[in-house]
C-alpha positions in Angstrom: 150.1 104.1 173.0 149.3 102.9 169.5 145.8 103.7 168.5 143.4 100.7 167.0 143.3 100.7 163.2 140.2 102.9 162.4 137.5 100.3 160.7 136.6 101.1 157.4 133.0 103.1 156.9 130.8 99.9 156.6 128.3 100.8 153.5 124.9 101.6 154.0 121.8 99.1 152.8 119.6 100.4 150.9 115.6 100.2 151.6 114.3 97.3 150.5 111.0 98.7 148.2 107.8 99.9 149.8 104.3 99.2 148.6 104.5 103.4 147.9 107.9 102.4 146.0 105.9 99.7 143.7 103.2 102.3 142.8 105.3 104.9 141.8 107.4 102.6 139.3 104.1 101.3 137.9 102.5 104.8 137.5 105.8 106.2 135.9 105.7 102.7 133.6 102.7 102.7 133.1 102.7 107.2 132.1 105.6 106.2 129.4 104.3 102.9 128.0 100.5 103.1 128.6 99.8 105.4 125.4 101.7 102.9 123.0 100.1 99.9 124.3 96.3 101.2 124.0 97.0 102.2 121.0 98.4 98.9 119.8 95.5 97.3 121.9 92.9 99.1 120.1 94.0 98.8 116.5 94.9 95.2 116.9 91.5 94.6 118.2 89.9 96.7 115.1 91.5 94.8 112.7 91.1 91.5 114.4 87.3 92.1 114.6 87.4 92.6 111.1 89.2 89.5 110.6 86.8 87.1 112.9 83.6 88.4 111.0 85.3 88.1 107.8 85.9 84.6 108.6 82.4 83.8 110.1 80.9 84.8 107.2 83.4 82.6 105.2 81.5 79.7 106.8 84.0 76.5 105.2 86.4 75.8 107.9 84.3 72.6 109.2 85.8 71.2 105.8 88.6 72.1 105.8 92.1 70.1 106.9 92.6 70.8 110.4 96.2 70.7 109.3 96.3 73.1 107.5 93.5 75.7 108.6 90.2 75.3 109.6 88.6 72.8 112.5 85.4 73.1 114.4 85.6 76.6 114.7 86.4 79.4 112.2 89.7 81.0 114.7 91.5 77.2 114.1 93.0 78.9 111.1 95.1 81.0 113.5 96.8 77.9 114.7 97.1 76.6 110.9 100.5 75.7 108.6 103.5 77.0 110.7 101.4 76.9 113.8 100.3 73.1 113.2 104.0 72.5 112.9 105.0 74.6 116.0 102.3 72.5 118.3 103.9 69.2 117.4 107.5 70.5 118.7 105.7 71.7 121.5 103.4 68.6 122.3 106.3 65.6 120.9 109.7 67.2 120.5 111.8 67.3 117.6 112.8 64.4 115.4 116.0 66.1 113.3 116.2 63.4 110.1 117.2 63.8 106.3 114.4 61.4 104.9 115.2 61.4 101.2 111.8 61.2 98.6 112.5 62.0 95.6 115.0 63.8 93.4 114.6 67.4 91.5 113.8 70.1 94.3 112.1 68.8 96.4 114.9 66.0 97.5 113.6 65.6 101.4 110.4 64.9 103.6 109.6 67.9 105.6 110.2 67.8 109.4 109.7 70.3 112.3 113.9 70.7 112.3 113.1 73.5 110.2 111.5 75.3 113.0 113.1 77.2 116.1 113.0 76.2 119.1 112.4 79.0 121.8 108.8 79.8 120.6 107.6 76.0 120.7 109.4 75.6 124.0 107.7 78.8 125.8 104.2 77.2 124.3 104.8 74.3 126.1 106.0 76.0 129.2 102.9 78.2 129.7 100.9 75.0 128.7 102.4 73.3 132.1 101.9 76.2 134.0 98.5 77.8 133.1 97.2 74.1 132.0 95.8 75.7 128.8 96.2 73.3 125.5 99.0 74.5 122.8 96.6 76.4 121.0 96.0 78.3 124.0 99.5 78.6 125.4 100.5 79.5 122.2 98.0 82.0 121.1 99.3 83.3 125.2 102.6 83.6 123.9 101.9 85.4 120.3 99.1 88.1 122.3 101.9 89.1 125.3 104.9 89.1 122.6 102.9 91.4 120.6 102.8 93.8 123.6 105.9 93.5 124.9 107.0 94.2 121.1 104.9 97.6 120.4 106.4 98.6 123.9 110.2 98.2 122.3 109.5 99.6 119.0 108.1 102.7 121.1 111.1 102.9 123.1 113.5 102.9 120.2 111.2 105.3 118.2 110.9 107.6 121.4 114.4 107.4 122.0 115.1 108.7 118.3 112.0 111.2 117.4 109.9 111.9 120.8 107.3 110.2 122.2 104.4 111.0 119.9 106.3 109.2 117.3 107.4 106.2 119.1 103.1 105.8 120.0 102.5 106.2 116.4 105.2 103.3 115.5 103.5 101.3 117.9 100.1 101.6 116.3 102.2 101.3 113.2 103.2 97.6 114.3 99.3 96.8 114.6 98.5 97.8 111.2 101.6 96.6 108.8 100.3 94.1 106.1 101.6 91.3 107.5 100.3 91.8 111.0 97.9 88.9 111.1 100.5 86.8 112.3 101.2 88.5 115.2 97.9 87.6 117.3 98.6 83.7 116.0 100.3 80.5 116.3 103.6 82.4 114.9 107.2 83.3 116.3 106.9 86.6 114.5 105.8 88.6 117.6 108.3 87.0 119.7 111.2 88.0 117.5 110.0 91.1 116.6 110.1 91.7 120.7 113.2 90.7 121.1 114.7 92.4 118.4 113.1 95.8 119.5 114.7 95.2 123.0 117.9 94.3 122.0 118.3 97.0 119.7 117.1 99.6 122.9 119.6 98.4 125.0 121.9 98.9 121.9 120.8 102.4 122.2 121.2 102.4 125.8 124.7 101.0 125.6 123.4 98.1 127.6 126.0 95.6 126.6 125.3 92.3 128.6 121.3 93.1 128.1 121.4 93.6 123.8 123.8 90.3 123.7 122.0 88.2 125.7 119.3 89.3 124.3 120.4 88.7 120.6 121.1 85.4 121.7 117.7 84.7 122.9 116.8 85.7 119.3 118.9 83.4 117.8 117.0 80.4 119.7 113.4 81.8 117.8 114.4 82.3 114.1 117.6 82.1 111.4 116.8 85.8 110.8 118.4 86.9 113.7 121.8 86.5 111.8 120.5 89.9 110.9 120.7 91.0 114.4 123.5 89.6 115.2 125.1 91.7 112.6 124.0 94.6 113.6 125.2 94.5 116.8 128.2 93.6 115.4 128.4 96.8 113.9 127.3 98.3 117.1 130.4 96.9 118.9 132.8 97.9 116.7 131.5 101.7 116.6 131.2 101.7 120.4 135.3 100.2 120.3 136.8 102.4 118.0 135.3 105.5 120.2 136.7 103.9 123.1 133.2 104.9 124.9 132.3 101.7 126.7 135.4 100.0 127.5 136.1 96.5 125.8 134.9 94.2 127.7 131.3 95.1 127.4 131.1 95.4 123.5 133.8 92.8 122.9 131.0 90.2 125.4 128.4 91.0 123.6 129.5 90.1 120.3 130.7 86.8 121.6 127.5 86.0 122.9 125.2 87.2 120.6 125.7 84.7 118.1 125.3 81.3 120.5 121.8 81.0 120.0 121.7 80.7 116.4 125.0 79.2 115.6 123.9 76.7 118.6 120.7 75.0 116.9 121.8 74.8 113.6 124.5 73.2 114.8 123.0 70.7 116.9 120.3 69.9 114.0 123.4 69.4 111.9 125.0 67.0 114.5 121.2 65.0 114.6 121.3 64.9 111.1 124.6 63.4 110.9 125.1 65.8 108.2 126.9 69.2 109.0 125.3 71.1 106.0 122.2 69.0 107.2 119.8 72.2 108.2 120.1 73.9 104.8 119.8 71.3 102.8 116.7 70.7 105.0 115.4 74.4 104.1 116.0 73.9 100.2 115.3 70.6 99.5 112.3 70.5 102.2 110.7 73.4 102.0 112.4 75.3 98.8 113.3 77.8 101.1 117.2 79.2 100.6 119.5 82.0 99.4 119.2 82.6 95.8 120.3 86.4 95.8 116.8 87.5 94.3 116.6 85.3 91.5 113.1 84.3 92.7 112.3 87.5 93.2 112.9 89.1 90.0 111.0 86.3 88.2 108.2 86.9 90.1 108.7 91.1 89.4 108.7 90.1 86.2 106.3 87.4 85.6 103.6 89.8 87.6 104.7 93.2 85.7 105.2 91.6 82.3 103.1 88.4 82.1 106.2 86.0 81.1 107.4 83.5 83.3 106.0 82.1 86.0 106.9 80.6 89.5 105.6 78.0 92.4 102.6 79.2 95.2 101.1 82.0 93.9 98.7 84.0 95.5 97.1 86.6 93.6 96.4 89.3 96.2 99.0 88.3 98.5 101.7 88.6 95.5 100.2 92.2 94.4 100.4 93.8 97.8 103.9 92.3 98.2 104.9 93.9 95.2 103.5 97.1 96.2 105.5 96.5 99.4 108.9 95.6 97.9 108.5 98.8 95.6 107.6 101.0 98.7 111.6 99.8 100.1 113.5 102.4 98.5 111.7 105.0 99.5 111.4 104.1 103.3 115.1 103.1 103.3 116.3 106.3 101.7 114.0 108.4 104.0 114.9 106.2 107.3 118.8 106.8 106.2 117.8 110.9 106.1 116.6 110.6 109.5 120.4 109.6 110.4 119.6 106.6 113.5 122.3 105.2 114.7 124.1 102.5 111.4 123.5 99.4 113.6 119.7 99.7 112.7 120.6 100.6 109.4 122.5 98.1 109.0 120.0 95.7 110.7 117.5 96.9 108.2 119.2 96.3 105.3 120.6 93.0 106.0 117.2 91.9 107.0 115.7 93.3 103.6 118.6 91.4 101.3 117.7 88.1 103.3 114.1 88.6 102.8 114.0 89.5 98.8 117.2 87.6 97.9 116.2 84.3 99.2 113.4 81.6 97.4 110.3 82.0 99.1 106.4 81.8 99.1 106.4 85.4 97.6 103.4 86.3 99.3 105.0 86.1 102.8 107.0 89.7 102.2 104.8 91.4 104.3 105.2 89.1 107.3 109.1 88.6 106.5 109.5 92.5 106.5 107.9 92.7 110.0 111.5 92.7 111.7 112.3 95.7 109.6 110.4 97.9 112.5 113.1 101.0 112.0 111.1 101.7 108.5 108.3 102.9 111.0 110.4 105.7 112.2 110.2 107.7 108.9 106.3 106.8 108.5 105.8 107.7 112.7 107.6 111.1 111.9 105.6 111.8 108.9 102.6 111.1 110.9 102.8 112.4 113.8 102.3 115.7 112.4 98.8 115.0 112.0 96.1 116.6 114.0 94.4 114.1 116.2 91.5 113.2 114.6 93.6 113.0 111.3 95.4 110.3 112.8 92.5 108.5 114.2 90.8 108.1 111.1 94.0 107.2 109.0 95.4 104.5 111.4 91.5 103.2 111.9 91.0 103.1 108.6 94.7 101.2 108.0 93.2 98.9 111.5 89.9 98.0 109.7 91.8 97.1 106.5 94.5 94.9 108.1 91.6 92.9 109.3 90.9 91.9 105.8 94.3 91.6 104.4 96.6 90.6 107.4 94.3 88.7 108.7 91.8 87.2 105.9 93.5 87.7 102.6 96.5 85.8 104.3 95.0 82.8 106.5 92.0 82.4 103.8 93.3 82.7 100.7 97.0 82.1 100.9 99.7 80.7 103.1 100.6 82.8 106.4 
């Protein structure tokens, strides 16, 4: 008699979570990313004390252009230039159009085309949901990005030097020059998170997670093409050690570069005009690739009084300077520290865009905010500090962003 086939083992289910579960995921969560964040919480809300007094005491935003900073009350300069332009995406969509006004450089009337989309789409989002205004949704936005930023720079810098490193580089982020930005109506936190994460799952060989992440990145600023590169490189590495198969790197690679090629693209196709969105950039907003010609004649105008070029901002231009001489040296000692090339590669791609394009000059230090691997050599070199070293030097560096990243910047230049 022929016995029945035997039925294959059926697989057990796993436990769906418990409560106990949940709280021992939050604790360990909380154990590796809780250091990081309170610093990043507390430095961020040094400097942005600093800022808020400095611009109470400024006492001129009443008459001032809502446009373009000030309003009823002194904070409306947070939501000021770019952020006046990202609330009208949010609140009336975009209205992609080459409107032609003149000749010379500046050829076309300025229009929110210029501007991503994901960070204007998530203000309006959280405004339906939460029912708080733009400003609100958007200063919502900028405040959790920030966070969810410092916790990916930590997790990249932990990854490559230790953990009291990677909570260094996260008080690092709160203190950079051009930090203002990142508790404001600006994309600059948001891409800076996003960028952080992408490169972690880089790290972690997290294929499907860096690409789609890149691609999210693409959506929030042209900058990503930096990114996008880099994992690129990533890819390629990963392939020719035959580590992580093909079809995870290969993916990646394919996807990573939808988000950006996308927009452009379908600004181009609004336009009617396929080279539409950078002649938007140059002949709008005098913004486009001139490899460093602008640059150098504002090196040299500053360093030997000849010359001269368009928006300058006295301060703003001297600490950028000090900032674009400082490259060198964090490059070479970030290079010494041997991280993986895609952040190299990141990083330098991200640096020629930022110095070889035309600019308002004084932006460097919020441009160079992506670069966040040059905080690994700084964290390292810091974290050898005693304690209360480190507490006074990164207080002292908090109180001082207050005035710079936050006042210098929104009061007397151009964020």
């Amino acid at each position: 008699m022929n016995e029945a086939p035997a039925m294959p083992e059926q697989r057990r289910r796993e436990p769906a979570p418990t409560r106990a579960d949940w709280r021992d995921r939050s604790r360990s969560l909380a154990y590796r990313f809780g250091p990081a964040l309170w610093l990043y919480a507390v430095l961020k809300l040094i400097g942005f004390s600093v800022f808020m007094l400095l611009l109470e005491a400024a006492a001129e935003y009443p008459r001032r252009n809502p446009r373009f900073g000030g309003g009823a009350h002194a904070w409306d300069v947070l939501g000021s230039w770019d952020g006046w332009w990202y609330t009208q995406i949010a609140e009336l969509g975009y209205d992609p159009k080459l409107e032609v006004i003149g000749a010379g450089p500046w050829m076309y009337e300025q229009n929110s085309a210029a501007f991503f989309p994901l960070y204007p789409g998530l203000m309006r989002l959280v405004s339906e949901v939460t029912g708080l205004g733009s400003y609100g949704a958007g200063m919502l936005v900028s405040i959790l990005s920030s966070f969810v930023a410092a916790a990916g720079i930590f997790a990249v810098v932990d990854r490559l030097a230790g953990r009291r490193a990677g909570v260094i580089a996260a008080g690092v982020w709160a203190v950079f020059p051009g930090s203002g930005v990142e508790w404001a109506l600006y994309s600059d936190s948001l891409f800076v998170a996003l960028a952080a994460w992408a490169s972690y799952f880089v790290l972690d060989r997290n294929w499907a997670a860096a690409g789609f992440t890149t691609f999210v990145a693409g959506l929030n600023r042209p900058t990503s093409a930096a990114l996008i590169a880099g994992l690129g490189v990533a890819a390629l590495v990963a392939l020719v050690r035959r580590r992580d198969g093909v079809l995870g790197p290969v993916g990646a690679v394919l996807i990573a570069p939808l988000g950006l090629a996308g927009y452009i693209a379908w600004v181009c196709w609004r336009m009617g005009d396929w080279s539409g969105y950078f002649k938007l950039q140059r002949g709008a907003w005098l913004h486009y690739f001139d490899y460093g010609a602008h640059t150098l004649n504002v090196l040299s105008t500053n360093l030997l009084g000849k010359g001269s070029y368009v928006f300058t901002y006295p301060t703003e231009d001297l600490i950028g300077m000090l900032l674009v001489f400082s490259l060198p040296i964090l490059i070479f000692l970030l290079i010494r520290l041997r991280p993986p090339v895609f952040l190299v590669v990141y990083t330098l791609i991200t640096v020629v865009l930022v110095l070889g394009s035309a600019q308002i000059f004084g932006n460097v230090s919020r441009y160079l905010l992506p670069c966040f691997p040059l905080f690994l050599p700084i964290a390292v070199a810091l974290k050898r500090l005693s304690l209360p070293s480190l507490a006074t030097v990164l207080g002292v560096l908090a109180a001082a962003s207050g005035w710079y990243a936050g006042y210098v910047i929104f009061e007397l230049g151009i964020p």
